[in-house]
C-alpha positions, 0 to 999 in steps of 0.5 A, spaced: 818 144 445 811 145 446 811 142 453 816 147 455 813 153 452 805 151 455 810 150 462 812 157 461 805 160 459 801 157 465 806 158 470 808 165 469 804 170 466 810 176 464 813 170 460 806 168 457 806 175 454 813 174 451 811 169 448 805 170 445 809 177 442 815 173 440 810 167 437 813 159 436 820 157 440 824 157 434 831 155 437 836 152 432 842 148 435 848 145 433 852 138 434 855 137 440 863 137 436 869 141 437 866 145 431 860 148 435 866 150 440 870 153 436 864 157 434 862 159 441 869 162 442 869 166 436 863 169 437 865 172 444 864 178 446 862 180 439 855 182 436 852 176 431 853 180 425 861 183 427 862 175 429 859 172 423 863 176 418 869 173 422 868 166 424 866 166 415 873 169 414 876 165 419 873 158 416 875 160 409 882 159 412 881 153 416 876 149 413 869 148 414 867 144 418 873 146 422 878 141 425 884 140 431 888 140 424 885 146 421 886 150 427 893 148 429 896 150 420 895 156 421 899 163 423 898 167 428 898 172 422 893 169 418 889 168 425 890 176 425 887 177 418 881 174 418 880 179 424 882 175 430 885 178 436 892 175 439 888 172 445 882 169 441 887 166 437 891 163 443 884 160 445 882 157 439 890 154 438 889 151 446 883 148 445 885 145 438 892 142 442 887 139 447 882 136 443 888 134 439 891 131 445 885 127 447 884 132 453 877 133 450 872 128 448 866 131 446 863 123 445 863 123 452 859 130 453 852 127 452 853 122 458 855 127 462 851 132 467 851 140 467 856 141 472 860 136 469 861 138 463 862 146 464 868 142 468 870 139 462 870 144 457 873 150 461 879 146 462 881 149 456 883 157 455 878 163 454 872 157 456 869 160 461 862 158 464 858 163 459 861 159 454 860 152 456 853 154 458 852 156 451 854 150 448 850 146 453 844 150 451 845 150 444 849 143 442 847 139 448 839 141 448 840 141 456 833 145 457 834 147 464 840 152 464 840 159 466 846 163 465 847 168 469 852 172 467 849 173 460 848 180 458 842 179 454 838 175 459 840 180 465 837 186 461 831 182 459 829 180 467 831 187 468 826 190 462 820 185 464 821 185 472 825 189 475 824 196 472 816 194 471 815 194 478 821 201 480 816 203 474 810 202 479 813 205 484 816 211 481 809 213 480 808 214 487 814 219 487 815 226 482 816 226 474 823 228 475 825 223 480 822 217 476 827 220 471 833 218 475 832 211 476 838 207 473 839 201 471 841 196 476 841 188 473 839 184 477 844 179 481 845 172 480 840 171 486 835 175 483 835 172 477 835 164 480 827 166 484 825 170 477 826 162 474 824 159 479 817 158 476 821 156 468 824 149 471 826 145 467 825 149 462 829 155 463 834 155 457 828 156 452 825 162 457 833 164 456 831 164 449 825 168 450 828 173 454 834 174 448 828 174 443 825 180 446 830 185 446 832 183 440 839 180 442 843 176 437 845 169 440 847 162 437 
């Protein structure tokens, strides 16, 4: 980790100033098991404290470390009451199916490239490719992966790139107009010449970046 952070420091200085305000790269990672996606699932489009509360009530019912079995014993109504809504449910009871028919082997994801293991995750329902790059990120501990989708990385890119420079430039302009500026996230294009500079380590410039706007992630 101190490779990448001493990568990142001297190859971009917006970034060495992140740094230096978050401190040590403290990034915590889970096992590349059925567990770890299943979590990911849970914690889609939810903030980590709403998230956390649920997928507690959720391990409760179906046990811990959570398994194709303890998924797959549970009504939908038990589902709903640990705060589930119908369509989580549904892709957690399709990624139990396919990990229990053998459609996902997650010894295999280790030996597998980037790409290759967002094919084989988003096969299952409600997987799509921010939830495979989380679980490349934080269970497989690949270093280089920059999502592009991610809320909290696009407005972190916007705040410390993007708005620094319109924030410049609207000093050439009247007070009321530098007022009007929207926010406008930057596109996946934008964010790939942003991170240029951070390869091979654009997972933990990524965590920064979640750090600095005080984003919950796994």
């Amino acid at each position: 980790m101190r490779k990448a952070v001493s990568h990142l420091k001297k190859s971009d200085p917006v970034m060495r100033t992140i740094i230096e305000r978050i401190g040590p790269c403290r990034m915590q990672f889970g096992p590349p098991e059925f567990h770890s996606l299943a979590e990911a699932i849970v914690y889609q489009q939810l903030n980590g404290k709403a998230a956390e509360t649920i997928f507690q009530r959720f391990a409760a019912l179906a046990g811990e470390p959570l398994t194709p079995e303890g998924i797959l014993k549970l009504s939908d109504e038990q589902m709903r009451s640990a705060g589930l809504s119908k369509q989580k449910s549904a892709y957690l009871k399709d990624l139990a199916a396919k990990t229990a028919a053998g459609l996902l082997d997650f010894p295999r994801l280790s030996s597998l490239p980037d790409a290759e293991v967002i094919e084989h995750l988003t096969q299952v329902k409600g997987i799509g490719l921010w939830t495979a790059q989380m679980f490349l990120m934080f269970s497989l501990k690949r270093e280089n992966v920059l999502p592009t989708g991610d809320f909290g990385v696009r407005m972190a890119m916007y705040r410390h790139y993007l708005d620094v420079q319109r924030a410049r430039a609207a000093k050439k302009t009247a007070a009321k107009n530098a007022r009007k500026r929207k926010i406008k996230l930057p596109t996946p294009g934008q964010m790939e010449k942003i991170a240029k500079c951070w390869e091979p380590y654009r997972s933990v410039a990524c965590w920064y970046l979640w750090q600095s706007i005080d984003t919950k992630t796994l």
